[in-house]
C-alpha positions in Angstrom: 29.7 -15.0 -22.8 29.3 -17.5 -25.5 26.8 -20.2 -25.9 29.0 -22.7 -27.2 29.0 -25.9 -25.6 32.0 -28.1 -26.9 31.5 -30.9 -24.0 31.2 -34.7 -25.6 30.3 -38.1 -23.8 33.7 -39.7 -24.4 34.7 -39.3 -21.0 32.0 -39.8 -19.0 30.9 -43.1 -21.6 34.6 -44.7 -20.5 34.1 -44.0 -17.0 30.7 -45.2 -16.8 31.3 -47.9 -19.0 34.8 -49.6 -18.4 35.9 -48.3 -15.2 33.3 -48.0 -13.3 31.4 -51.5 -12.2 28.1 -50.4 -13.5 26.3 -53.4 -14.1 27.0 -54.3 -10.0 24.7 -50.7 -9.6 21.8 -51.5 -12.5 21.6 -54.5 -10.2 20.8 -53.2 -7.0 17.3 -53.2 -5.9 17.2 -49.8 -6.1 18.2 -49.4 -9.8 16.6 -53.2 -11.2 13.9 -52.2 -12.5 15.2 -49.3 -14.6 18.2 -48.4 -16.8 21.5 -51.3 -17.5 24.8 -50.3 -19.1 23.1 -50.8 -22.6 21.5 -47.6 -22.0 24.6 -45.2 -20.6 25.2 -44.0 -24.7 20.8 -43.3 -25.0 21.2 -41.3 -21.8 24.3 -39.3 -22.1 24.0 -39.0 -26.3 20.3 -37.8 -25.7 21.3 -35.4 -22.4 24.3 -33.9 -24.5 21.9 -32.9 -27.3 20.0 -31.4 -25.1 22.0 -29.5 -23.2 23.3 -28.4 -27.1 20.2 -27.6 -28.2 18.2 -25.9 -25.5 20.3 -24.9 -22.3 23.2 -23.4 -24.2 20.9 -21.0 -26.2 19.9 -19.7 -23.2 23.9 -19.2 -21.6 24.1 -15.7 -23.6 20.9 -14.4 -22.5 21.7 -15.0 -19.0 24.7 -13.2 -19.5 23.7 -10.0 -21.4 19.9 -9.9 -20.2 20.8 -11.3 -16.6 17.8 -11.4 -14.0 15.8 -8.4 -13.2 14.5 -6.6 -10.2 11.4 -4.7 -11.0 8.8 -4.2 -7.9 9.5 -7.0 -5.8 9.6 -8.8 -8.7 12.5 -11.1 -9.6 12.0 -11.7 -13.8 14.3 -14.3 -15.7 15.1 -14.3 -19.7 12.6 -16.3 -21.8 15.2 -18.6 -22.4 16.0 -19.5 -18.8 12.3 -20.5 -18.5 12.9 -22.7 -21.5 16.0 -24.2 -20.3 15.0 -25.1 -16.9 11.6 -26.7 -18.4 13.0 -28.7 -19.8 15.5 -30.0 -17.4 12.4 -30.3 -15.2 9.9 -32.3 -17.7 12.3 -34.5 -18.9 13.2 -35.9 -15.3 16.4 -35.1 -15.2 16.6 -32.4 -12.1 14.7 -35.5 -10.2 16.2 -38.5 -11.4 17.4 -39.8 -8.3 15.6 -38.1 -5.8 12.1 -40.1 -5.3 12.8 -43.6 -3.5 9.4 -45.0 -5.1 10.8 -43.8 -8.8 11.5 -47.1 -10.7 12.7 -44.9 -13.8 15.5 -43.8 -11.4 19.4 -43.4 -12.2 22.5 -43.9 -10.2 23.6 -41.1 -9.3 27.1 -41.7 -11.0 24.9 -41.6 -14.3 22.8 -38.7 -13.3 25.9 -36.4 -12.5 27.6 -37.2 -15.7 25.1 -35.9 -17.3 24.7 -32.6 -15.2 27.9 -31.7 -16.0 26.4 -30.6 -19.6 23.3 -29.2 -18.2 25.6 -27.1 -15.8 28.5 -26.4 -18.3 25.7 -25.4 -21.0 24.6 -22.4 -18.3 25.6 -22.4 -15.1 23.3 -19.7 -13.9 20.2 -22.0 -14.8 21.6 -25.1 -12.5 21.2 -22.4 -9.6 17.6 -23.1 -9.7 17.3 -26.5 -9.3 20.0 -28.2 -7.6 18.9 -27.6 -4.5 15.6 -29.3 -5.4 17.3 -32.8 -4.5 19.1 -31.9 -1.2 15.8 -29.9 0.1 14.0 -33.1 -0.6 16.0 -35.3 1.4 15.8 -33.4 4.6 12.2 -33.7 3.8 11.8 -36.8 3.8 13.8 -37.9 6.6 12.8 -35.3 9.2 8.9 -34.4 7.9 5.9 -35.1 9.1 4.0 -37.1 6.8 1.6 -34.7 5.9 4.2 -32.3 5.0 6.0 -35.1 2.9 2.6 -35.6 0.8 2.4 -31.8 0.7 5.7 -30.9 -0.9 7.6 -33.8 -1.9 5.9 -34.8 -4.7 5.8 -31.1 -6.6 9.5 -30.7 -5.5 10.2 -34.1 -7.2 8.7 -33.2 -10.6 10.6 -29.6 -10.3 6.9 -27.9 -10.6 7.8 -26.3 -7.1 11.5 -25.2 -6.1 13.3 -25.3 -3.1 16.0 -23.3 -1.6 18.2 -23.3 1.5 17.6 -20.2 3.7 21.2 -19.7 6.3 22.7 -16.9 5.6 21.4 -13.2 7.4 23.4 -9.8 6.9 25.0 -9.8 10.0 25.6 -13.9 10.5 27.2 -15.4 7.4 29.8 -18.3 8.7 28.8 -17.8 12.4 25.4 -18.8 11.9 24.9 -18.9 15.1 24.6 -15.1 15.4 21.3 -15.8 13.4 18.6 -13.2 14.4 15.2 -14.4 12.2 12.8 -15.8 14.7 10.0 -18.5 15.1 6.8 -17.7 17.1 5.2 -20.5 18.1 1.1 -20.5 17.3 -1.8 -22.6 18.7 -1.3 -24.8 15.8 1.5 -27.4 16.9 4.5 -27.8 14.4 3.3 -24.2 12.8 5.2 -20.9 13.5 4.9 -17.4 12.9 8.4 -16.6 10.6 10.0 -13.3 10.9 13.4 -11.9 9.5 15.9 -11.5 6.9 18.0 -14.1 5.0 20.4 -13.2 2.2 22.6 -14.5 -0.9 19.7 -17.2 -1.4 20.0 -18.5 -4.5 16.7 -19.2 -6.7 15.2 -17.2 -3.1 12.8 -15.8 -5.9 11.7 -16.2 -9.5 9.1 -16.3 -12.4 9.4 -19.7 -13.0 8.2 -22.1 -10.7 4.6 -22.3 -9.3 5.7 -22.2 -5.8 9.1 -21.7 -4.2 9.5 -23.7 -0.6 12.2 -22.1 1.7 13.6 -24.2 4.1 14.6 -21.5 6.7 16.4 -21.9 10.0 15.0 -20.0 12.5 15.2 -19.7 16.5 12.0 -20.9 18.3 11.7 -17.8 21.1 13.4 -18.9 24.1 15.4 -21.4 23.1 19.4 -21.6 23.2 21.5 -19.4 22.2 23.9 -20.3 18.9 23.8 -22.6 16.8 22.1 -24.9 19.5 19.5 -22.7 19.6 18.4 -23.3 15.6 15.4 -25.3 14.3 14.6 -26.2 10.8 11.2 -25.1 9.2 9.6 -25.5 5.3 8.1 -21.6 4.9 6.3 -21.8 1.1 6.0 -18.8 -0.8 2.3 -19.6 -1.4 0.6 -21.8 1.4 -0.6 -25.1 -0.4 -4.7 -25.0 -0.6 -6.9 -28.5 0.2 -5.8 -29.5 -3.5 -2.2 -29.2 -3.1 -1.7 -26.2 -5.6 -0.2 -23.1 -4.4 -2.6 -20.9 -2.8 -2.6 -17.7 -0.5 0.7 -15.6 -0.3 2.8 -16.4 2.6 4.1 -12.9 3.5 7.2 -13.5 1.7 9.2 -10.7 -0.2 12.6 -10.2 -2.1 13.8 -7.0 -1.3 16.7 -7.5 -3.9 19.3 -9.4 -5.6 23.0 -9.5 -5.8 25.1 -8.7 -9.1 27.5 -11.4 -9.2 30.2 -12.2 -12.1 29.6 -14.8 -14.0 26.1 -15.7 -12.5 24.7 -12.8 -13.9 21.2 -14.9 -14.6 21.1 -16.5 -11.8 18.9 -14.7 -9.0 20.8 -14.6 -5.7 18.5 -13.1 -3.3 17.7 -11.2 0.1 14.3 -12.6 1.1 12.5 -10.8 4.1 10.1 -13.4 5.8 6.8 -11.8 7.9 6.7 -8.1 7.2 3.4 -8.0 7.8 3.4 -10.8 10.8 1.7 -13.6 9.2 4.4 -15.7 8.0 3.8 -19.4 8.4 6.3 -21.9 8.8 6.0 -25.8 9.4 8.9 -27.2 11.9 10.8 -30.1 10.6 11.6 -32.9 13.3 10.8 -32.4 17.1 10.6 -29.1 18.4 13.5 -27.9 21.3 13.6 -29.7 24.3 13.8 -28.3 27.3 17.7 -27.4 27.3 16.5 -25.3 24.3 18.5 -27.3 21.5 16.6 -27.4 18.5 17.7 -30.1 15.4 18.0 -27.5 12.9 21.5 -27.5 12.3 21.8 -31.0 12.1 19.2 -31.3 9.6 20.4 -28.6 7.3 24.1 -30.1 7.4 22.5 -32.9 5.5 21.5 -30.8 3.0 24.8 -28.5 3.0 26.6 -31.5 2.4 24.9 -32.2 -1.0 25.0 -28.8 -2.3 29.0 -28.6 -1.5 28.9 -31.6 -3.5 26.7 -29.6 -6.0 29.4 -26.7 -6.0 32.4 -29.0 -6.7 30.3 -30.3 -9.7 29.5 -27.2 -10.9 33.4 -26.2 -11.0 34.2 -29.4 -12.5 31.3 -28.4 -15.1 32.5 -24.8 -16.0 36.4 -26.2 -16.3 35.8 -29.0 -18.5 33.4 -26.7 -20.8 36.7 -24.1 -20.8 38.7 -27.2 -21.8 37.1 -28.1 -24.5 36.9 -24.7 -25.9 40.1 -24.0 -25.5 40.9 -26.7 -27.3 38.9 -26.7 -30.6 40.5 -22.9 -30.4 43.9 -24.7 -30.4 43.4 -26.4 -32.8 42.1 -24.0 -35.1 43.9 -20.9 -34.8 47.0 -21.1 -37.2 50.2 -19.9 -35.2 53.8 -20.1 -35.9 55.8 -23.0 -37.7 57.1 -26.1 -36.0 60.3 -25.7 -34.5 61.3 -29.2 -36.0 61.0 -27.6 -39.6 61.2 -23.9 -39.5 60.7 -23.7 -43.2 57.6 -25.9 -42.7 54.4 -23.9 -43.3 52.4 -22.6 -40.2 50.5 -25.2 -37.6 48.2 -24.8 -35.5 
């Protein structure tokens, strides 16, 4: 696959700029103290070059090198390190995510400009997209101490997230969902145990930590979907400091080949082999009809990432577009039908 990235800004500058009613947005409390519509052509100019620059490089490596599975061991090229850094540093993976960030953009903004990021390699985006949606359910259904735990290094993109539904034998009927929670004599913590697959960014070599947010059913509690809670399992439990500390009994077992995402790690993920997975419930634990809040807190993030995936499709069509036609335009074909004795057009 090539590395060429043909996208430019004209669109998403008229959008942003004379459809859209932008300066009503920059207006907003939310958005006062940051960014006006004197800025759109700094942000998407500067995002473009970018995405150019260093996340394209990095598209053919994905393709030819792909992700590795060596020992347990997911390993990523060089250059999808490099890319995703750099997403990360320069804010742009948490723009709009943190409600205290005064530097923030609309989101309008922020996804114009993640089309290049996405279209320059799509298998890179895989790794932090979820970032924003894991967040949210976060912060509206954590505990504050697990807000001040995770939030902060899942803002700045130090720490990943993923979403953990899927099991081998309960893909659309989640409900059918097998992995359990064991409750402990610490309240709000749980013993995790069983399989999830097709996680995407499930493991890597680039982040610090990876936090899983994992539905799980609490033993004895409903059957189906009723049944599910909602719990943040990290890969490494978070020390006194905050850092990633002691590993949280969590494997990959392997990874999934898939066309077109060849560097992007889509993963089975085996929680508690060894019985001493830990995992911190999000909201109230099951009442006593059993109904956990799981489901209803995850919709909130599935919600965003089908958002996500309609982005990303927009992404990889409008990068075809534009190489198909600077192709167009270049390859010389037959003469115009006008003026057969013309010479040859493109």
């Amino acid at each position: 696959m090539s590395s060429k990235l043909m996208n430019t800004t004209r669109d998403g500058k008229f959008i942003l700029k004379e459809f859209l009613d932008m300066n009503t947005i920059f207006a907003t409390e939310r958005f006062s103290g940051g960014y006006s519509v004197d800025d759109i052509d700094f942000i998407l100019d500067n995002a473009l070059k970018g995405a150019k620059e260093v996340v394209a490089p990095s598209n053919e490596d994905s393709e030819k090198i792909g992700v590795k599975f060596e020992d347990g061991k997911v390993i990523t090229p060089e250059s999808s390190k490099t890319a995703y850094n750099f997403i990360v540093q320069n804010g742009f993976a948490g723009s709009n995510v943190d409600p205290d960030d005064e530097s923030a953009l609309p989101m309008s903004v922020l996804w114009a400009l993640y089309e290049y990021f996405i279209a320059a390699n799509p298998s890179v985006q895989t790794l932090w997209l979820a970032n924003s949606g894991a967040a949210n359910v976060i912060r509206d259904f954590g505990s504050d101490e697990i807000k001040n735990t995770y939030l902060p290094k899942i803002y700045s993109g130090v720490w990943a997230a993923t979403m953990d539904l899927t099991e081998p034998a309960a893909g659309s009927d989640v409900g059918d969902a097998t992995t359990k929670a064991i409750p402990t004599d610490t309240p709000g913590v749980y013993l995790i145990k069983g399989t999830k697959c097709f996680i995407s960014g499930g493991e890597q070599d680039i982040t610090e930590n990876i936090i899983h947010l994992c539905l799980a059913r609490i033993e004895g509690c409903a059957k189906g979907t009723k049944g599910l809670s909602l719990f943040v399992v990290p890969k490494y439990l978070p020390d006194a400091d905050g850092n990633a500390g002691d590993w949280n009994d969590i494997n990959c077992v392997g990874i999934e080949h898939k066309l077109g995402h060849k560097g992007a790690p889509t993963c089975v993920i085996s929680f508690g082999e060894e019985g001493f997975c830990k995992g911190f419930l999000l909201g109230n634990p099951p009442g006593e009809d059993g109904a956990g809040q799981g489901m209803m807190q995850m919709f909130k993030m599935m919600n965003e990432e089908r958002l996500m995936s309609g982005l990303s499709g927009l992404s990889i069509a409008a990068s075809a577009y534009h190489n198909a036609v600077e192709y167009a335009t270049e390859r010389i074909q037959g003469r115009s039908t006008k003026d057969p004795k013309a010479g040859r057009c493109p």
